[in-house]
C-alpha positions as CSV (number, residue, x, y, z in Angstrom):
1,X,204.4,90.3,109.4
2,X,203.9,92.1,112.3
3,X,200.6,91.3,115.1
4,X,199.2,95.1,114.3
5,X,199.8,94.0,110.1
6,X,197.6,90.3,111.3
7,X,195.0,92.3,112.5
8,X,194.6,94.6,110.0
9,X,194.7,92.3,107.5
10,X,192.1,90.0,108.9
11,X,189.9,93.2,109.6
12,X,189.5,94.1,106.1
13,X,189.4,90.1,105.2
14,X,186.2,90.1,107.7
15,X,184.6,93.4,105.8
16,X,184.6,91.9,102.7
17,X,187.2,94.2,101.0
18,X,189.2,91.4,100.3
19,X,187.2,89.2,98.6
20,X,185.8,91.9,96.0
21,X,187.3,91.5,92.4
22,X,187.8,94.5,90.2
23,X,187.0,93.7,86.7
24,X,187.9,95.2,83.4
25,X,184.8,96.4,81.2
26,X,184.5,94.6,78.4
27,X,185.6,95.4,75.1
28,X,184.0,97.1,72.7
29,X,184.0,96.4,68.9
30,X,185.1,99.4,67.0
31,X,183.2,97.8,63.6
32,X,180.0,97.6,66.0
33,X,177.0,97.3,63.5
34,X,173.9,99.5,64.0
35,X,171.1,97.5,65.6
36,X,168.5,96.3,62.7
37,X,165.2,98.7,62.4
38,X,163.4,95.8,62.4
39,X,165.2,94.0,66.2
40,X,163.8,97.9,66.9
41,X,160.4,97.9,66.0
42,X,159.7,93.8,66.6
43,X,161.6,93.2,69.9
44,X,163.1,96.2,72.0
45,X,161.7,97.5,74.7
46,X,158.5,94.7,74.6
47,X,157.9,92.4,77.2
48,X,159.2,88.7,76.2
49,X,157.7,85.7,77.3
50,X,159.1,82.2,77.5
51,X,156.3,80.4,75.9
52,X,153.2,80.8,73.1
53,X,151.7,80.0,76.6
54,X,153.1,82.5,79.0
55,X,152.5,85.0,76.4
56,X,148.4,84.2,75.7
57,X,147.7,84.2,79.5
58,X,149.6,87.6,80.0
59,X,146.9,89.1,76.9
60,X,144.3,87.2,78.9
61,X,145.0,88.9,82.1
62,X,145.9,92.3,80.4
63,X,142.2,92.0,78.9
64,X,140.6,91.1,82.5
65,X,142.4,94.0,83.6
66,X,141.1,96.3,81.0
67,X,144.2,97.7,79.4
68,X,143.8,99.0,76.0
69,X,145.2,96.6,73.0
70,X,142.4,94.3,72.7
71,X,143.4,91.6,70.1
72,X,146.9,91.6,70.7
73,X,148.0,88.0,69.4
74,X,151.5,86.1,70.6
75,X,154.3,85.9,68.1
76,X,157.5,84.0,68.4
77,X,160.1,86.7,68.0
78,X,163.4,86.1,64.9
79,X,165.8,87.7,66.9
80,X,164.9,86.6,70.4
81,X,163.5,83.4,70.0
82,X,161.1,84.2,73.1
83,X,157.5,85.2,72.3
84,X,155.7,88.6,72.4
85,X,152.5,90.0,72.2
86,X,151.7,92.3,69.0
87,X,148.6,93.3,67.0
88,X,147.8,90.9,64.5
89,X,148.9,91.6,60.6
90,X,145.8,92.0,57.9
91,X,145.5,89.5,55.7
């Protein structure tokens, strides 16, 4: 290689151009099942928590604040396996 092919080489080495790896998306199934009604309702879109823990002082602190939902109780989610908050079933 040529000095002028060196530099321009260790230019774009220096940017960063060189080191970025383009990657193929990721296949899609074409049998792809549609999501369960129940995964909708009980766990998308809702905030997860890590523990029973995390999840009872997050309703304590959305009560101090004031935000509507009072007696919101912490569930451990099926298809998660985190916890969430939801409104308590009747007995």
């Amino acid at each position: 290689m040529g000095f002028k092919k060196d530099v321009d080489r260790l230019q774009k080495w220096a940017s960063g151009a060189a080191h970025k790896v383009e990657s193929a998306p990721l296949p899609v199934p074409a049998n792809e099942k549609p999501l369960d009604p129940a995964f909708e309702k009980g766990c998308a879109g809702k905030e997860a928590y890590p523990s029973k823990k995390a999840a009872d002082a997050a309703q304590l602190y959305r009560e101090q604040q004031g935000v509507p939902g009072q007696g919101m109780v912490a569930y451990n989610c099926k298809f998660c396996r985190q916890w969430h908050l939801g409104h308590a079933k009747a007995r």
